[in-house]
C-alpha positions as CSV (number, residue, x, y, z in Angstrom):
1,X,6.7,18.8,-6.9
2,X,7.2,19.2,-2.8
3,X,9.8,17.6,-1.2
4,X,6.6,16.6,0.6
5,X,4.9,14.9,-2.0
6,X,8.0,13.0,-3.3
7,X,7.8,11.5,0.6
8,X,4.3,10.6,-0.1
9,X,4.7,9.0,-3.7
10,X,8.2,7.3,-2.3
11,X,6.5,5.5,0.6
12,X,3.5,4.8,-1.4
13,X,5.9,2.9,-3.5
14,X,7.2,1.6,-0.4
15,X,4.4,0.4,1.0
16,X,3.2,-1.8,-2.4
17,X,6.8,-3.4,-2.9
18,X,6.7,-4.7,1.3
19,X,3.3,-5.8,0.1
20,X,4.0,-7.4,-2.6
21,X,7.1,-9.1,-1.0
22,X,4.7,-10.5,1.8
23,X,2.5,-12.1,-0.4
24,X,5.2,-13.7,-2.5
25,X,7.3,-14.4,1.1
26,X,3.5,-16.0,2.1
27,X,3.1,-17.9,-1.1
28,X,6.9,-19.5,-0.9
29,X,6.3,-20.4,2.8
30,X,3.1,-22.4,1.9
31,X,4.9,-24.1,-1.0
32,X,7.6,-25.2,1.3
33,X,4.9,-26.3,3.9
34,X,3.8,-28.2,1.3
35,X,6.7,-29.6,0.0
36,X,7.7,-31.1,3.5
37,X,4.5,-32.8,5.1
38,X,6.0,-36.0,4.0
39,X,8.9,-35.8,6.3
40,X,8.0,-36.3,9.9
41,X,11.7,-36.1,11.2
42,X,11.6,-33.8,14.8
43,X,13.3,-31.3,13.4
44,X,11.4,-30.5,9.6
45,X,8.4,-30.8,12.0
46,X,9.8,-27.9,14.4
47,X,10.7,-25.9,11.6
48,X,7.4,-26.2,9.8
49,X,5.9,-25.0,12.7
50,X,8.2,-21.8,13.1
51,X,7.7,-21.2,9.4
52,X,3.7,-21.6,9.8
53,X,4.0,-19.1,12.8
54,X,5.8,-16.7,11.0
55,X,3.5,-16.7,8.2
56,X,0.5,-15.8,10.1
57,X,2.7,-13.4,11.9
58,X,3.8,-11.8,8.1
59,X,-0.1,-12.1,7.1
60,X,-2.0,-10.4,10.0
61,X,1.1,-7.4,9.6
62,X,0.2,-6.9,6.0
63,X,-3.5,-6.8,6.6
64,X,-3.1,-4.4,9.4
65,X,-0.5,-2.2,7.4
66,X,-3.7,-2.6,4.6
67,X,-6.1,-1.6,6.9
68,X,-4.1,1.5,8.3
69,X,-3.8,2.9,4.7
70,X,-7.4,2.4,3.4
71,X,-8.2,5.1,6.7
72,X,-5.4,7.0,6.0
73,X,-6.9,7.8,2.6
74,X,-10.0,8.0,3.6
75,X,-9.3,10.5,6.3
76,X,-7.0,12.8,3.6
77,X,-10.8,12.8,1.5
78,X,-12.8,13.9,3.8
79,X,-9.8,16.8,4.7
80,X,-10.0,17.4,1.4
81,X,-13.9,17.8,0.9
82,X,-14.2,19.7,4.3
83,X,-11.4,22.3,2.4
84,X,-13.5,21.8,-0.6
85,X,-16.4,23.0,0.6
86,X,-15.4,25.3,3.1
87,X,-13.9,27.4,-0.2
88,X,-16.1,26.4,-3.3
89,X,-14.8,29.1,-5.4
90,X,-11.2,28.9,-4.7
91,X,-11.7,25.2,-5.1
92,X,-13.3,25.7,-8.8
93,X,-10.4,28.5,-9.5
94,X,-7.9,26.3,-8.8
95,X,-9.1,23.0,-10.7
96,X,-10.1,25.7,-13.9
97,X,-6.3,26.8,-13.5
98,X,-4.8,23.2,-13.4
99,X,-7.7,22.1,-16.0
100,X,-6.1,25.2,-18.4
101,X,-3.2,24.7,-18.0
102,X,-2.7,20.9,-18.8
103,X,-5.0,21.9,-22.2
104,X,-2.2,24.4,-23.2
105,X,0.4,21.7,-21.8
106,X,-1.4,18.6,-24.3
107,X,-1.8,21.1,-27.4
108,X,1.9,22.8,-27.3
109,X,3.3,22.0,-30.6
């Protein structure tokens, strides 16, 4: 594997773990939102309405970090089907090789 690749598959990881850590950071912030509607001191109200800030802040970053990978991929398909069909035969070569040699890979004894 590329040093390239192991970039890609590392901030791919990335990406999921920030995303997953939003939407638990977003599902603890409306529990505690919850939790404190009773109290109406000044300052629980104040920080209720940082907190609620911050979580619509947090949510429309991770649907615009969402929204910036789905393009992403879908621009590195259609690079890959212009490359596809621009070299049909190389393409067929390459996926027989790989195709081969993961058979011989699978039935080594």
């Amino acid at each position: 594997m590329n040093p390239e690749e192991l970039t890609t598959d590392h901030s791919a990881l990335a990406r999921e773990r920030v995303y997953a850590d939003l939407r638990a950071l977003s599902r603890d912030a409306e529990d505690l939102l919850r939790a404190t509607a009773g109290d109406m001191s000044e300052k629980a109200k104040e920080a209720r309405s940082k907190v609620a800030e911050a979580l619509e802040r947090a949510r429309n970053t991770c649907d615009s970090l969402q929204e910036k990978s789905a393009a992403n991929a879908q621009v590195a398909a259609q690079k890959a089907d212009t490359v596809i069909r621009a070299h049909p035969y190389e393409s067929m070569g390459i996926a027989f090789g790989i195709g081969l040699l993961i058979g011989v890979l699978v039935n080594r004894k």
